[in-house]
N, C-alpha and C positions, 0 to 999 in steps of 0.2 A: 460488703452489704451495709447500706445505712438505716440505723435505727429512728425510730423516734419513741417519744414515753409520750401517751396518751391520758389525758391527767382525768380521771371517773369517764369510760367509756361506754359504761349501761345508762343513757340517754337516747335522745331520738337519732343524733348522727353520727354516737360510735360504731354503727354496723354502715353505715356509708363510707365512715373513716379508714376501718379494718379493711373492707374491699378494696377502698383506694391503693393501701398501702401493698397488700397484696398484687393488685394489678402493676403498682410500681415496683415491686423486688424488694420492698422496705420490711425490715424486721419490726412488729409494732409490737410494744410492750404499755404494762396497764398501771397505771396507779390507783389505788381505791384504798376500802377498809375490807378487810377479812371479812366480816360479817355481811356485807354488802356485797361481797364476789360469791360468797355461797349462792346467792340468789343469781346469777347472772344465768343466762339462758345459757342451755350447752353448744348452740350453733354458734354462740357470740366468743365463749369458752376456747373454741377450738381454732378460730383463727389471731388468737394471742400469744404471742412467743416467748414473755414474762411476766411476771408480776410484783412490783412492791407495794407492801402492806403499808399504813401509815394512818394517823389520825389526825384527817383536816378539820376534826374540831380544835385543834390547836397550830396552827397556823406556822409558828417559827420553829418546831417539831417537827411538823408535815416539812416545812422547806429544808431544813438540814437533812431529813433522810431519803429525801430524793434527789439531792445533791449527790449525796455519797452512792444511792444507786445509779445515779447517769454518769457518774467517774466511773465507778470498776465498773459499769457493761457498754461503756461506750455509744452514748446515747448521742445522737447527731438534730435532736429537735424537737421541739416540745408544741406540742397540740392542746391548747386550751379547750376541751370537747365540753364542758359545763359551765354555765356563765357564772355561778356563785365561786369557783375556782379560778376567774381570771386573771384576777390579781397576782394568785398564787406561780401560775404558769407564765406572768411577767417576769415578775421578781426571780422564779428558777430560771429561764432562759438565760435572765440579768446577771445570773450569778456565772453561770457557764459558758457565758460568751458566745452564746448560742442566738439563732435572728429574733426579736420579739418588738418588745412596745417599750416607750420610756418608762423604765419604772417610777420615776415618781409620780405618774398620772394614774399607775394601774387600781386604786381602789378607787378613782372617778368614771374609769370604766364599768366598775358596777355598784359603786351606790350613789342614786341619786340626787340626792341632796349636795355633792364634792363633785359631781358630773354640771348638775345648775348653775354652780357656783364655778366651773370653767368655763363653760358657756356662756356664763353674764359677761367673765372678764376677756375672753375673746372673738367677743360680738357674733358672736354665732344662731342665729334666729331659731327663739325659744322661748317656751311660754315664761309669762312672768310667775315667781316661785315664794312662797313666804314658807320660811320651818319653824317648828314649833315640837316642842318636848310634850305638851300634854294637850288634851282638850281644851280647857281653859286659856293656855298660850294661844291656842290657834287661833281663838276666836278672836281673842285681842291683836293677834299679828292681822288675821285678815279681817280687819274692821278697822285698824292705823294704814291697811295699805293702800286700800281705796278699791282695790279689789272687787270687780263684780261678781253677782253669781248671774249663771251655775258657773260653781268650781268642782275641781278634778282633786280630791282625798286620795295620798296613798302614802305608804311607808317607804322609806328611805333605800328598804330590800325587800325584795320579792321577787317575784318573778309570775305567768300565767294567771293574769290581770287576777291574784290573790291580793285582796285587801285594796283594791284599787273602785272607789264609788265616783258617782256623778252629787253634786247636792247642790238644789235651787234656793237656801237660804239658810240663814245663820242658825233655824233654829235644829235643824239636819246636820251640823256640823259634829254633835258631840257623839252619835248615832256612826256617824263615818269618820271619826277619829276612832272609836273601838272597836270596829271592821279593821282596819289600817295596822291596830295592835294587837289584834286577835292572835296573832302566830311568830313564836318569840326565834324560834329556833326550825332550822329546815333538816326534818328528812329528805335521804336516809341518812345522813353524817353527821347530824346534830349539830348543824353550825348555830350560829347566834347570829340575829339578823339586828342590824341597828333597825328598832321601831321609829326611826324621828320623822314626825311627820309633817306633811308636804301640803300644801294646798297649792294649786296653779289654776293660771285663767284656765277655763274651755276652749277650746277653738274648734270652732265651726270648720265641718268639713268634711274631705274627703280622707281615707287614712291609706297609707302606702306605708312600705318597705324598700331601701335600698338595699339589695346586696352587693358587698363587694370583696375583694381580694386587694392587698397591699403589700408588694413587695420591695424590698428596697423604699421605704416609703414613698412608691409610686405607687398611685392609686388607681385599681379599673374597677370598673362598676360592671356588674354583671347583667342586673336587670335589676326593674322595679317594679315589686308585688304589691296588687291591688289588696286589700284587706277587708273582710266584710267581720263587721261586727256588732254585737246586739246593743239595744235602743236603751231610753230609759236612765235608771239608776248605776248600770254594768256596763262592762264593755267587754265583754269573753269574746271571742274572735270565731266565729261562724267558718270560716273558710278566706282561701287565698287563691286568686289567678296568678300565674307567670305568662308574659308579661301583661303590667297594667294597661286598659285603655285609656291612654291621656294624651291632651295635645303634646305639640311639640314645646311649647311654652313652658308645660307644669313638668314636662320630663326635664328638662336644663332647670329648671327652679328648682326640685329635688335635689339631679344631680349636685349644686352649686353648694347648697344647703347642708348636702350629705360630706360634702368633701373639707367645707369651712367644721362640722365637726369633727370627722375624722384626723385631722389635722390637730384640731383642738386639745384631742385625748394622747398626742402623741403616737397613736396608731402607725406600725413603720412595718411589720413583717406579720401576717395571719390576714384574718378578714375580719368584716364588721356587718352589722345585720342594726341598718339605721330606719327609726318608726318617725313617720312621721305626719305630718297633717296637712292639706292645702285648701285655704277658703276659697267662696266664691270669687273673691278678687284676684285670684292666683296669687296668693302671699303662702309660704310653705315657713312651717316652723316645726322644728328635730323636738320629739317625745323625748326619745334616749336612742344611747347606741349601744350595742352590746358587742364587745369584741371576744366573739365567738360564734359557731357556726349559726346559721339561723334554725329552730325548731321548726316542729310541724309541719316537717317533709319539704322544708320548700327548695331546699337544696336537691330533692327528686322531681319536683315540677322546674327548677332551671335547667336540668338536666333533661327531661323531657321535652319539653318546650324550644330550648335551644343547642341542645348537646354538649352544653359546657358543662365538665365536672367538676363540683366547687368545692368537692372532700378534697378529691387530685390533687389542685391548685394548690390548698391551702396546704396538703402537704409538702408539697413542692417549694414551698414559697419559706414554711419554717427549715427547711433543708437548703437553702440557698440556691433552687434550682430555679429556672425562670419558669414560670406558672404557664400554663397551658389556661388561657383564658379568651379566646380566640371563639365566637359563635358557628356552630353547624349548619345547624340549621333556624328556619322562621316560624315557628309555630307558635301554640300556646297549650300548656296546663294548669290543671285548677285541682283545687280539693277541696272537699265542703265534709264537715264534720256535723255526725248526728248527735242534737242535746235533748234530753228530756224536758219535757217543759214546766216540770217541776221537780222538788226533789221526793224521793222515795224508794220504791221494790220496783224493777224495769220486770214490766205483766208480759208485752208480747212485744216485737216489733217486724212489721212487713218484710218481706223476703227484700233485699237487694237491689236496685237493678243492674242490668246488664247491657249489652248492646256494644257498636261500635265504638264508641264515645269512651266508654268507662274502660281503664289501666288498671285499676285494683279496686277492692272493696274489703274489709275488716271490719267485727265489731270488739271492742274493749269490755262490753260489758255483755253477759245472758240473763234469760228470764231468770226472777229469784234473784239478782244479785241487786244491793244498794245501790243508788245512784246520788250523786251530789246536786248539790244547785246547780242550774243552769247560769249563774249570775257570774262563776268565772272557767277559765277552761279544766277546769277538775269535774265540770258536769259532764260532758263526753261520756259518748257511747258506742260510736265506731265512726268511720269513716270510707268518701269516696274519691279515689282520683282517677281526675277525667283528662284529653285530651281532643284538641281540636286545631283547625287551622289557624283560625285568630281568636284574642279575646273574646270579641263579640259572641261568637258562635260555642267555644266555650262554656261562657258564663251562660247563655239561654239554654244551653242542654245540663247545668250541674240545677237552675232555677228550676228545668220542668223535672230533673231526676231528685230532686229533693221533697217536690210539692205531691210526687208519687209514695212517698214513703212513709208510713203510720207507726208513730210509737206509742205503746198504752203503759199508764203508771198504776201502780198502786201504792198510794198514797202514808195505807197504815197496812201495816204486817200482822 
């Protein structure tokens, strides 16, 4: 039976990964920290057939002793399941001879500022990037660059558009550079996040996702997720359809786009989950790419939507099996997440709906509990996914099941 080691699998797609692996006869084993497994849910718990302990706030620590666990238990493949660990699950595959990505790319897999900086130098269409160490730098880098606004502030690590603003002039810069440095270190692991921050043009437009799967560094694209997200100074992500409505034009611009990154990063065995933008003129240009599965279920609306499983795949593909990436069927799924429209105490919110349309429904938070800003995706408070036959129809039944649903705050406690 072959193994893999699942590197932090209490995220959104370690329980898609566990099933996968399961449906495949795969023995899946977990890397995390002790303290962080205590919390794991017991459904999650029981379909794990190991565990090693380790502390990935220390990096060349964490990789020696998941070495020496993937020698004595005989570990045949490594699953990067959390994007702030990708690097790590490069580097360990790189060390065991096992399928992954080039390591010398894997920390431009996720920090952006060494991600810009391959994308400049392998023409890979991409917002223009100025970095900067402090407020004061920024303003001077983007006031020598020529730089218009609005520009897009954000930190060099994050992730769930945390710290990431919109700002229409220089005097909004010093305001969104300490948004950007607000968060030094990520729970639950305590990593250390490089703050260095990033100014890039805006681009106008519409926003997608590529998903894809790479094996042997051959690349399939599975689909591409329309992305809806809020206006203004934010950009927290409302909700996602699989597949997007676009011409056939903006789908080959994408895909072209997504594959000249992929490439880029040295991407050669896993999948990649690439954001990105197309103006009115049809000109598409790569946000970032994350090599690792994609968040916020969307890896259940591909799955829905077209019957590919892209947990399956990607295990298959770290295993050196050929990937089951082949479409089912023609449909489409959506999921739209509910946010409070402010921050505070969540007072009541309207019952659900239901009907032929809706697959699942969930809330994250109940009356009496805190709720965050709605400015990035930590305001969330439950969610819905829907299914229908095409996009179009869809999106007009998550549009009328959303405009049915009442949330009330209270403001002060």
């Amino acid at each position: 039976m072959q193994k893999v080691l699942l590197i932090e699998a209490d995220v959104s797609a370690g329980e898609d990964l566990l099933t996968a692996a399961a449906e495949l006869g795969v023995e899946a084993h977990v890397a995390t920290h002790e303290d962080v497994f205590r919390s794991y849910r017991p459904e999650l718990k029981e379909r794990i057939s190991g565990t090693v302990f380790t502390d990935f706030a220390d990096p060349e620590t964490a990789l020696d002793d998941l070495e020496r666990f993937c020698r004595e238990t005989g570990i045949d493949g490594i699953v990067a399941c959390w994007e702030f660990l990708s690097p790590l699950a490069t580097r360990l595959a790189d060390r065991l001879g096992l399928p992954g990505h080039r390591p010398e790319r894997a920390e431009a897999c996720r920090n952006k500022r060494l991600m810009a900086e391959v994308f400049d130098a392998h023409g890979v269409p991409a917002p223009r990037t100025v970095v900067a160490q402090d407020p004061g730098e920024l303003a001077r880098r983007v006031a020598e660059s020529g730089l218009g606004y609005p520009l897009v502030v954000k930190p060099a690590e994050n992730a769930a558009s945390i710290g990431v603003s919109v700002v229409h002039s220089a005097a909004e810069l010093p305001g969104a550079a300490r948004l950007a440095q607000a968060q030094t270190h990520k729970s639950s692991h305590g990593l250390a996040l490089d703050i260095t921050l990033l100014a890039q043009e805006h681009v106008d437009g519409d926003e997608f996702s590529v998903e894809s799967v790479i094996s042997g560094g051959t690349i399939h694209h599975l689909a591409i997720t329309e992305k809806f997200t809020t206006r203004g100074t934010s950009r927290a992500e409302l909700g996602h359809t699989v597949p997007a409505e676009t011409t056939p034009a903006v789908s080959a611009a994408l895909y072209e786009a997504a594959t000249a990154a992929i490439r880029a990063l040295g991407l050669r065995n896993g999948v990649a989950h690439t954001e990105a933008k197309v103006g009115s003129t049809g000109a598409c240009k790569i946000i970032e790419v994350g090599a690792r599965p994609p968040g916020d279920h969307i890896m259940r609306l591909v799955r829905e939507a077209l019957g590919i499983d892209e947990a399956r795949a990607f295990l298959q593909t770290v295993l050196g099996r050929r990937p089951d990436v082949a479409p089912l069927r023609d449909t489409a799924a959506a999921i739209r997440f509910l946010t409070a429209p402010e921050a505070g105490v969540l007072r009541w919110t309207s019952a659900l709906p239901g009907g032929e349309h809706v697959v699942a429904t969930s809330m994250s938070k109940m009356p009496g509990d805190e709720v965050g800003s709605p400015h990035d995706n930590m305001g969330r408070i439950g969610q819905i996914v829907l299914r229908g036959a095409t996009a179009s129809e869809v999106n007009k039944v998550a549009a009328e099941t959303m405009d049915a649903i009442t949330v009330e705050m209270v403001t002060q406690w």
